[in-house]
Structures are given as C-alpha cells and as structure tokens.
N, C-alpha and C positions, 0 to 999 in steps of 0.2 A: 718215475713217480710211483709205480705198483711195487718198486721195490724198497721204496722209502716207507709206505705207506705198510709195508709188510714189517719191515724192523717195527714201524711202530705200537703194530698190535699184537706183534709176536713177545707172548709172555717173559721168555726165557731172556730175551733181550732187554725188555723192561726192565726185569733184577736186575741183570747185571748193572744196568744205567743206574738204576735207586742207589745199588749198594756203592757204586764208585760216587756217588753224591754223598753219603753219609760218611764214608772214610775220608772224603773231602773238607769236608767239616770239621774232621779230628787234625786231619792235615793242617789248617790253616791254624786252629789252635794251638799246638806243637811247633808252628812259623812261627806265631807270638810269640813264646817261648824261647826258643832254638835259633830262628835265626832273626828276629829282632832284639829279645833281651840278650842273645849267647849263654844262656842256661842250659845245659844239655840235661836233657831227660828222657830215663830210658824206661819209664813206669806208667807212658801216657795211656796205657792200655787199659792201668786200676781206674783211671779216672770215666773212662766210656762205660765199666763195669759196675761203678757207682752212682752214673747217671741210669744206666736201664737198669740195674736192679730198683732201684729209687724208683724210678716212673712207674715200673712193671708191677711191682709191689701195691703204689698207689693207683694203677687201674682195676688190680685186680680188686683191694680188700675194700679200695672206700669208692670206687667207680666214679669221682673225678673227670672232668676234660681232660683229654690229651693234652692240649695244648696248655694246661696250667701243670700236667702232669710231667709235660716235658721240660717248662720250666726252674721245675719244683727240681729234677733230675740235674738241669744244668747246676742250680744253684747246690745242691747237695757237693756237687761235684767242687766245687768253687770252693765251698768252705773248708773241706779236705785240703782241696788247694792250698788253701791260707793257713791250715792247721798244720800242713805238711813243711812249707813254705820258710814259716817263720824262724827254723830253727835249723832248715838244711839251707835255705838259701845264701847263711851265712859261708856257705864251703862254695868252692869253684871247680869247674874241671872235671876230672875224673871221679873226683869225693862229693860230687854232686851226684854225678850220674851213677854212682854206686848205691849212694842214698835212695833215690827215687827208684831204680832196678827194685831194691830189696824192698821198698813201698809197698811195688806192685807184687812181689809175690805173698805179704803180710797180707791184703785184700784178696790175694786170690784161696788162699788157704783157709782166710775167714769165711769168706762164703760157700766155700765145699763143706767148711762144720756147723753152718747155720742151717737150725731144721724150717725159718722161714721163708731161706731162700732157695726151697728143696734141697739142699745139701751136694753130693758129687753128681746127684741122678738129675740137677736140673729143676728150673721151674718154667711149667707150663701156662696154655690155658690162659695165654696172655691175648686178647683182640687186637686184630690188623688194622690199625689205624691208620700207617705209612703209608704213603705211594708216591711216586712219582713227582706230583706234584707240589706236591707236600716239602718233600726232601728238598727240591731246586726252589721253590722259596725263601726255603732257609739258608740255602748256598750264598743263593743272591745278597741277603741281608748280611749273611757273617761275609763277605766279601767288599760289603759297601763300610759294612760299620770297620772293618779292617783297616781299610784305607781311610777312613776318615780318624783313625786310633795313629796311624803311623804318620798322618799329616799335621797331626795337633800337638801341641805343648809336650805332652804325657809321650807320644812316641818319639817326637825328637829326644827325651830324655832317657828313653831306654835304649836309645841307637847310643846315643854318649856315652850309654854303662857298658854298651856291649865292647866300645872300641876301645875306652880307655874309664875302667871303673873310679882311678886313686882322680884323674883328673875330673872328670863327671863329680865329683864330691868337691874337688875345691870349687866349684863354680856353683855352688848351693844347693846339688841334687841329693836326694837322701836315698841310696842305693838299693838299699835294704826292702824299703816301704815302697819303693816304682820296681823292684824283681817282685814282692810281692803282690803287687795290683799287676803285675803283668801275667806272674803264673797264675792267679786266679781266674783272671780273664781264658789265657788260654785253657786252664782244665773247666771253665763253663762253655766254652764251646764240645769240649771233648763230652761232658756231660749229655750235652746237646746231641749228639752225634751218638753216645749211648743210647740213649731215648727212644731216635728213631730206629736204631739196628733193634732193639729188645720190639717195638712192635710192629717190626717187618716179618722178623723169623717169626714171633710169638711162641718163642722159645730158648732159655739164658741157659746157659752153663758154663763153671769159673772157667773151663777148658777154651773157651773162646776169648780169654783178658790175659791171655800167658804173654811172656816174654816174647813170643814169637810175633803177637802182634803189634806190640810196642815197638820192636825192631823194623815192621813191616812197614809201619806208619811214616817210624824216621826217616826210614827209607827213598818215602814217597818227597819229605822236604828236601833231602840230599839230594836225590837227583835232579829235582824240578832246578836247584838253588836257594842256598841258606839265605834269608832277607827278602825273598822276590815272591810276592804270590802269584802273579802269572809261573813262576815257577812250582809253587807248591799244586797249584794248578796242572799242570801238565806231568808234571814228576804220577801225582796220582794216575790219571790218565792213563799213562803209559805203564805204571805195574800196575793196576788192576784191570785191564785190559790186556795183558800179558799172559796172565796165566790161562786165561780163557781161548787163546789161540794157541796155548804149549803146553795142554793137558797132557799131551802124552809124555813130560818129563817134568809133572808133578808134584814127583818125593823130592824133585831134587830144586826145587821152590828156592831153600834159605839158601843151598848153596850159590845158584844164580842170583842171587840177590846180595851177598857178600860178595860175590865177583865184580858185580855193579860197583859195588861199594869202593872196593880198591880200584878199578876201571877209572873210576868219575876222580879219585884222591890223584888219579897219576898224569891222567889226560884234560880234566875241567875240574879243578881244584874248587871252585863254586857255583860249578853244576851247572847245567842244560841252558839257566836262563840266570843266574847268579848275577851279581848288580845290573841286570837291565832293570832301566822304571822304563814302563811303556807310558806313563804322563809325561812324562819329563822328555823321552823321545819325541810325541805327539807335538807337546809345547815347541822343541827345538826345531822339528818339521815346521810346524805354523807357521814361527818367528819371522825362518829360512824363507819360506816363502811370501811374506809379507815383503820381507827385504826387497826381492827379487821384483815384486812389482814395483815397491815402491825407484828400484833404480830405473826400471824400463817407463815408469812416467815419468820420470826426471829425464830421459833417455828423449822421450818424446816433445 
C-alpha cells in the first residue's frame, strides 16, 4: 500500500501517467482515422501543433478558460481537418499518406517563421492548467464518445468505406463526406490532445510536431491494433512506458520502434489486440452463460 501510495505522489511518475493520457487521446483520434476510416495519415502530429499553439496563444493573449481554450484548440484543429481533408481525401493509400506527411511539415515550417508563435526559439510563459485529472477525464469521454461513434449509423458506414469504398457507394454511402466527418473528428481529438501537452509543458516548439511524432503516435495504433481501442489503448501503454524503462538506448528510440513495426507486419499483422471487441466478447460470455443455466434448469 506505501508503495502504491508513493507512485502516487511521486512527481516524476505523475508526468509520465499525464503525458501517456494525452498521447492517448491523439491515439484514439489517429484510430478514427487509420483504423476505422483506413485513411493513413502520417501528419497527425500538425494537427496536436494546431490545437496547442491555438489554446496556448488564446491563454496567453485574451486569458480565456482552459476549458473553452481547449475547445477552441480542438475545433481549430478539425477545421484544418476539413480544409486539409476535402481535396486529399479524394487520394487513397500511399498518396494519402504523402499528402498529410508533407501537411505536417508545411505547419511545422510555418510556425518556426511566425513571430507570434515565438518563431524556432519557442513560445513560452504559457500557465499549467493540466493535471492528472484533467487529462483522464478527457480520456474517459473521447473513449466513451469513441464507441458510441463506432456503434452508431456514422461508424458502421466508415467500417464499409474502410473494407470495401466502390461497394459502401452503391448502397447509398457518400464516401467522400463520411472520410471527411471522420478525419475531422479524429484531428479534434488530436487538437484536444494538443491543448493539454501545450499547458503541461507550458512550453511549444515546432520541434516537438516533427515527423517523428507522427510516426510515434501511429505507432502506438499499430501496435495496440488497427480498428480496436482497447488496442489503441494498450499499443500507447506499452511505448510510452517503454522508453522510461530503456533510457539507456534512447537514440536508438525510432529504430526500436520500426523494428516493432516490421515485428507486428510479420508475426500479428493486426496487432496486440486487432479485431478483438471486448463488448461483443462480454456479450458472447453472457449469452454462453445464460444458455448454460438455462440447460441445467431444464436439467433439473
């Protein structure tokens, strides 16, 4: 118990728990995307850079709620989404994901020349508004509103686009307009997830939205499994939590991390936890056991 109660007021540990919640949140947005629509996108990194620059900006200059600040962040994010969306989403595949790659470094180059968002040197001087608690509220809510996205009308029709787009079109679906409302969604969560990392650190630099964390992110839904948020779930888990125990081979981060990549492509082609539904399991449990009584009173 004293050693529970010690992780729990030990600082260092704290971050690390915060920061694996708020990368969690980009994760499940990037799910939306990547393995509900089959959209690959390798630029979700501008869209976290566009929500906290966004928020950060609006705490600093007009002093705002957070909480309307983070909004504001998510939605910034969303409308890129839509503005990025509408004219790459028409490509698939690889010319998707080159699209959105080169997105994220147009956003990152923009903000290293903007003198409002301090420029290469960073903008400061932003207040700690994040914690703990904070973060795993939000977790909870983008994890409920998740599954009530994937259990409705709107996500049965983006699982159709994802498995077969030409046939999802003859049965009335408009493809175009549900990738769209899908990547939107997922970059206002990523917004979201900006938000809270800009007033954890209370300190932005482009150097933190590179390619590297976009890769980092996908990362975390590849492994967990593409479609499954208890995977996307756990995929984060276990690489942000990773490096924290294997400090001492830290440079060599991405390359562990593309090893992964090809590891998961050769041995679990759909990841750690890839089409498990744990409802549907539950449901099946239940059923089973319903049966089972009901033979042993028939029994009786």
């Amino acid at each position: 118990m004293e050693a529970f109660v010690n992780v729990l007021t030990n600082p260092y540990y704290l971050q690390v728990a915060t920061m694996m919640g708020i990368f969690l949140i980009a994760a499940l947005g990037l799910h939306l995307i990547t393995g509900v629509t089959g959209q690959f996108s390798f630029g979700h990194a501008a869209f976290l850079s566009i929500g906290a620059y966004s928020s950060a900006l609006m705490t600093i200059h007009l002093h705002t709620p957070f909480i309307l600040n983070m909004l504001a962040g998510g939605l910034m994010a969303a409308l890129w989404g839509v503005l990025l969306g509408f004219p790459s989403l028409r490509l698939t595949g690889d010319y998707l994901g080159i699209t959105t790659l080169g997105f994220g470094e147009i956003v990152r180059v923009v903000f290293i020349n903007m003198k409002i968002t301090g420029g290469a040197g960073g903008l400061g001087g932003i207040p700690r508004e994040t914690n703990i608690l904070i973060v795993y509220i939000v977790v909870a809510l983008t994890i409920w509103g998740l599954y009530r996205i994937q259990n409705s009308r709107f996500g049965r029709a983006l699982a159709a686009i994802r498995e077969d787009e030409i046939a999802a079109e003859s049965m009335g679906i408009n493809p175009l307009l549900y990738k769209i409302q899908g990547f939107a969604l997922g970059t206002f969560f990523a917004g979201i997830s900006g938000s809270l990392f800009a007033h954890m650190m209370q300190y932005l630099n482009p150097a933190d939205f590179g390619f590297a964390r976009s890769f980092e992110i996908l990362n975390y839904v590849v492994l967990g499994g593409l479609g499954s948020i208890p995977g996307a779930i756990l995929g984060t888990a276990v690489l942000s939590l990773a490096p924290e125990f294997l400090r001492f081979v830290q440079e060599y981060r991405m390359l562990i991390y593309g090893a992964l990549m090809v590891l998961m492509m050769i041995f679990r082609p759909h990841g750690l936890l890839g089409g498990v539904d744990f409802a549907r399991l539950y449901k099946k449990i239940k059923n089973k056991r319903k049966s089972v009584e009901s033979n042993n009173a028939e029994g009786i």
